[in-house]
C-alpha positions in Angstrom: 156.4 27.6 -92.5 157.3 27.1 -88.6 157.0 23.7 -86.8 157.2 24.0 -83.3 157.8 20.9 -81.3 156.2 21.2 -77.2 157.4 18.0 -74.9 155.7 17.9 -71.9 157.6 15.6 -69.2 155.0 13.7 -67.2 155.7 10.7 -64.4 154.3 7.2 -64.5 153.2 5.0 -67.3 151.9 6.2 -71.2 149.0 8.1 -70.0 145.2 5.7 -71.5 144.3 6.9 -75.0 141.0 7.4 -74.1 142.0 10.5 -71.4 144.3 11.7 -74.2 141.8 11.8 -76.5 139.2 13.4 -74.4 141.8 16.1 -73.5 142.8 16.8 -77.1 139.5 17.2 -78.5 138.3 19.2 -75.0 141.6 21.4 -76.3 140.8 22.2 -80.1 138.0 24.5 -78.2 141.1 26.6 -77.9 143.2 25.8 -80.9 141.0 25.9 -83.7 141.3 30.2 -84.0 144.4 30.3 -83.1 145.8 32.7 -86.0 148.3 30.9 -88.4 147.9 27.6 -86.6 147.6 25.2 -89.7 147.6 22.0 -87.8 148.6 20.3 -84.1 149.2 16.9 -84.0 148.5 15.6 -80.0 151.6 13.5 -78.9 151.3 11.0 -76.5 154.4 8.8 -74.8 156.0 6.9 -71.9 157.8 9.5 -71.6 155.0 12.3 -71.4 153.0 14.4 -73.9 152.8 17.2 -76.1 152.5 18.3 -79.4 153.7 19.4 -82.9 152.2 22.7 -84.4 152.5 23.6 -87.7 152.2 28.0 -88.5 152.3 29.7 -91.4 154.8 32.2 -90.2 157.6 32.6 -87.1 155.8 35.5 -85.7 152.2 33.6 -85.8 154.1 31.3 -83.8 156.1 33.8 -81.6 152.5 34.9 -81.1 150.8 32.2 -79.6 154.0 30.8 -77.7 154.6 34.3 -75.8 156.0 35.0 -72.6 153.0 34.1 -70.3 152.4 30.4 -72.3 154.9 28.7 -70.3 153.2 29.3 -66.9 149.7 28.5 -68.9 150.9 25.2 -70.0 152.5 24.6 -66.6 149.3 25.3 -64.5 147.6 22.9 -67.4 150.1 20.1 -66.4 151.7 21.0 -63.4 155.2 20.7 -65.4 156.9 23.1 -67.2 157.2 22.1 -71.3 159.7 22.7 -73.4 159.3 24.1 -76.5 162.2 23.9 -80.1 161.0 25.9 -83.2 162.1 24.8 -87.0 161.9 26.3 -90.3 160.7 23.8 -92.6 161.4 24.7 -96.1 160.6 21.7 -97.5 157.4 19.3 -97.0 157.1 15.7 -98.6 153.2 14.7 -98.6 152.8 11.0 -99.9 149.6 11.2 -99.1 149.4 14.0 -102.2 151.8 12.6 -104.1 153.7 16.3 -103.9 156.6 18.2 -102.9 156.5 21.8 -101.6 159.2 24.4 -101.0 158.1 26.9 -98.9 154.7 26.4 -99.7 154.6 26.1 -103.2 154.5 22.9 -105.5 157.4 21.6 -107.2 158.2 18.9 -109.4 158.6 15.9 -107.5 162.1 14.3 -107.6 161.3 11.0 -107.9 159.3 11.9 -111.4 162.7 13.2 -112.5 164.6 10.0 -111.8 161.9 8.3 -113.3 161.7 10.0 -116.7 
C-alpha cells in the first residue's frame, strides 16, 4: 500500500470548516473513481490544506499524481503543493482491533504479550 501525503501552503488564518467541507465533498465528485484510491482524508490547517491518500499500489498512485497534476492542483489553489509518497507495510486499526502487513491480517502483538 502507498500513502501519499499533499500539503498545500495557503496565507492567512485556518481556512472556516464549513468552506472546507463544502470543497471536500464538492471534490469526492472527482475522487470517488479514481482507480486504486482506497481512501483521502481532507486536511485542514493554519498552515494550509491538503490531504492524505491512501492506493493500493505505487503505480495507481504514480497514476493519478502524473506530470500535469501539479499545475491542476495549482490552478485549483493558485499554489503549487507538494507531494511525499510512503510505503506502508504495516497498518494498526484500533478501531478493528487488527494488525495488517501488507494487507493481510496478522496476529496482533499485544494478544501475544498478553497470553
Amino acid at each position: 500500500m502507498i500513502v501519499a501525503l499533499v500539503q498545500i501552503p495557503l496565507d492567512g488564518p485556518k481556512r472556516a470548516d464549513a468552506e472546507v467541507i463544502a470543497q471536500s465533498l464538492a471534490s469526492t465528485k472527482i475522487f470517488h473513481g479514481v482507480k486504486g484510491l482506497r481512501r483521502k482524508y481532507y486536511l485542514n490547517s493554519e498552515a494550509g490544506g491538503g490531504g492524505i491518500y491512501e492506493f493500493a499500489t505505487r503505480e495507481d498512485a504514480l497514476a493519478w499524481f502524473n506530470d500535469g497534476w501539479a499545475d491542476w492542483m495549482e490552478g485549483r489553489f493558485g499554489v503549487r503543493p507538494t507531494l511525499t509518497l510512503f510505503d506502508n507495510p504495516v497498518v494498526l486499526d484500533n478501531e478493528k482491533g487488527e494488525v495488517r502487513v501488507e494487507g493481510a491480517p496478522v496476529p496482533p502483538p499485544w494478544e501475544a504479550a498478553e497470553g
